[in-house]
PLY file of the C-alpha trace (Angstrom):
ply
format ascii 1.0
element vertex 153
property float x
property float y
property float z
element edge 152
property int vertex1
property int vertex2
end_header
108.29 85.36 98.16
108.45 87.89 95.54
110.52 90.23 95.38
108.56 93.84 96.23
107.41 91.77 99.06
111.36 91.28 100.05
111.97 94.91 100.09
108.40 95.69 101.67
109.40 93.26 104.60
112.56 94.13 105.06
112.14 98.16 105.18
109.10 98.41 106.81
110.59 98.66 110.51
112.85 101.63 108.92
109.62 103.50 108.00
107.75 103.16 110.63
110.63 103.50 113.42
111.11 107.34 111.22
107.57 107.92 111.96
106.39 106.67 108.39
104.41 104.84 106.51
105.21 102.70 103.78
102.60 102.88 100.87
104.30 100.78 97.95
107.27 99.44 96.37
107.92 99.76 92.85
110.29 97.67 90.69
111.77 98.62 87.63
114.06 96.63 85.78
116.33 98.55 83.53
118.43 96.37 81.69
121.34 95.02 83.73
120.25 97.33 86.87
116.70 98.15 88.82
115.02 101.00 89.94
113.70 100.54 93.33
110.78 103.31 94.01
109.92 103.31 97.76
106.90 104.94 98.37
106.22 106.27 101.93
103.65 108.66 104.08
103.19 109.99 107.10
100.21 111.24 108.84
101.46 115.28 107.70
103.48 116.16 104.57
106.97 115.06 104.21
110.05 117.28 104.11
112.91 116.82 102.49
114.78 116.16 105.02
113.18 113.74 106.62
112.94 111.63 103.19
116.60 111.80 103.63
116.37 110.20 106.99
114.01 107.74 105.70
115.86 107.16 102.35
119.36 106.66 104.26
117.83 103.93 106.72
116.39 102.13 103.63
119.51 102.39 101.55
121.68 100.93 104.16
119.08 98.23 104.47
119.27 97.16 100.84
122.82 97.53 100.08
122.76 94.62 103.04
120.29 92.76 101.48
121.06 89.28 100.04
117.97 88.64 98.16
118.87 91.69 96.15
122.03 89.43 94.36
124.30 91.30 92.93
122.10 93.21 90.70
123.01 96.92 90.47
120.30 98.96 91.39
118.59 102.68 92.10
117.04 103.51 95.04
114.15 106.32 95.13
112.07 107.56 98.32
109.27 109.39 97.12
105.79 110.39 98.41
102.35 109.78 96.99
102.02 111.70 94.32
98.48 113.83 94.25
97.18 111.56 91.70
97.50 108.44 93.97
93.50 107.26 94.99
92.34 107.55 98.31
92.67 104.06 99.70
93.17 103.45 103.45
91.60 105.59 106.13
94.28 107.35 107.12
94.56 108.87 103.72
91.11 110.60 104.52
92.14 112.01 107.59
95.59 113.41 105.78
93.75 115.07 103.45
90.78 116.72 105.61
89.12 119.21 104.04
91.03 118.97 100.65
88.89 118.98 97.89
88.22 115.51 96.40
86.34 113.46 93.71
84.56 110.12 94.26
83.33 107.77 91.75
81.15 105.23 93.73
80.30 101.55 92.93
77.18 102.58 91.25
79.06 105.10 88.66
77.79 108.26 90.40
80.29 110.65 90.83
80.85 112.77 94.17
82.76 116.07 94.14
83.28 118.12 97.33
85.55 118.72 100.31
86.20 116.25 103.26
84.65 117.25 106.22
85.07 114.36 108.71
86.13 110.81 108.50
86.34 107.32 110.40
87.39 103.88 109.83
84.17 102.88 107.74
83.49 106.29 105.80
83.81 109.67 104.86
81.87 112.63 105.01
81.70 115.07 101.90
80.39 119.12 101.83
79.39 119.60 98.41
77.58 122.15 96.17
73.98 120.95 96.97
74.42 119.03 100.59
76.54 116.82 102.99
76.71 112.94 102.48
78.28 110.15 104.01
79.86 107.54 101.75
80.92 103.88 102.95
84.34 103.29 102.07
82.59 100.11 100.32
81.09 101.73 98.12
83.80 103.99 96.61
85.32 102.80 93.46
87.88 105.16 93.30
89.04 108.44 95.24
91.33 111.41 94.24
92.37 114.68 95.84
91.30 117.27 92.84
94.49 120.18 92.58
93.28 123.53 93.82
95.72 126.68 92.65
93.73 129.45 94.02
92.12 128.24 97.24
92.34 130.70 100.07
93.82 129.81 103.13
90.77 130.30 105.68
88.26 128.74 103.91
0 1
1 2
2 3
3 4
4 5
5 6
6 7
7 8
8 9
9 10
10 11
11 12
12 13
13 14
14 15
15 16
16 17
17 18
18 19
19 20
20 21
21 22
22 23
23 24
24 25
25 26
26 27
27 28
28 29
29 30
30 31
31 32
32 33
33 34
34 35
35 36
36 37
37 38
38 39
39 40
40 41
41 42
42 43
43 44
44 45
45 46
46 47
47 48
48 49
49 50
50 51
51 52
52 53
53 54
54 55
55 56
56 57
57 58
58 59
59 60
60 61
61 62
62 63
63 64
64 65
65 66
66 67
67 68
68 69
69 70
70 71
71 72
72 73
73 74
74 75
75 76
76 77
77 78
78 79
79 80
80 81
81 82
82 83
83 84
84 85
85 86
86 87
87 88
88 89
89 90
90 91
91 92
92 93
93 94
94 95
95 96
96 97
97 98
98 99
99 100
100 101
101 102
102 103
103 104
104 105
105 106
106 107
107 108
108 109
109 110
110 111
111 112
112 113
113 114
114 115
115 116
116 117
117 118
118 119
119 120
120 121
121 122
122 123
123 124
124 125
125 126
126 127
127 128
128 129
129 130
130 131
131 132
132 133
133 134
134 135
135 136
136 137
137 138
138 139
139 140
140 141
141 142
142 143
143 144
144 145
145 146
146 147
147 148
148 149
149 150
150 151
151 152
């Protein structure tokens, strides 16, 4: 088993015991040390304390680990980052009416806001209308930054 798949084993009970999900493992080696990026969720924004909670459980966790060797290493929790795609289902529902952009299978590009959302597809408010997209047939998905959106709309 490789190793991301290690780490993703092994910490996965920590995440999801804190109320988290864990979206990726990263590995970078550095020389004579690694970098070990955690990447976790949850189904509302994280807080730095809590990735403290969730960074001490996996720490403890890997400085236990014996698949790790005795290779030095550096551990960092993080969360998605806005540029991360829109991949799972629950990532729609996070981000409900957050403005997004959708390129689709068939190159056509969707822009507008989330207004609803299942486990098969998502619908989008946009300039002209409403549409429903299959997951399936979105290529790729990303939450577009907003700096002067108003609060009630």
């Amino acid at each position: 088993m490789a190793l991301k798949e290690q780490i993703s084993e092994l910490v996965t009970p920590a995440v999801v015991g804190a109320g988290f999900y864990l979206e990726d493992v990263e590995i970078l080696n550095a020389g004579r040390s690694r970098v070990i990026t955690c990447i976790v969720d949850g189904d509302i924004p994280l807080y730095l304390d809590q990735v403290t909670v969730v960074t001490k459980a996996i720490s403890a966790l890997l400085d236990t680990a014996a698949f790790l060797d005795e290779t030095a290493f550096t551990l960092e929790v993080s969360s998605p980052g806005v540029e991360r795609p829109l991949t799972l289902p629950r990532h729609w529902r996070k981000n409900h009416d957050r403005l997004i952009k959708m390129v689709l299978t068939n190159g056509e590009v969707v822009e507008g806001r989330i207004a609803a959302s299942d486990e098969v597809a998502v619908t989008v408010t946009g300039a002209k209308a409403e549409v429903q997209v299959s997951f399936a047939d979105i290529k790729r998905a990303t939450v577009e930054i907003e700096f002067n959106r108003k609060a009630d709309q």
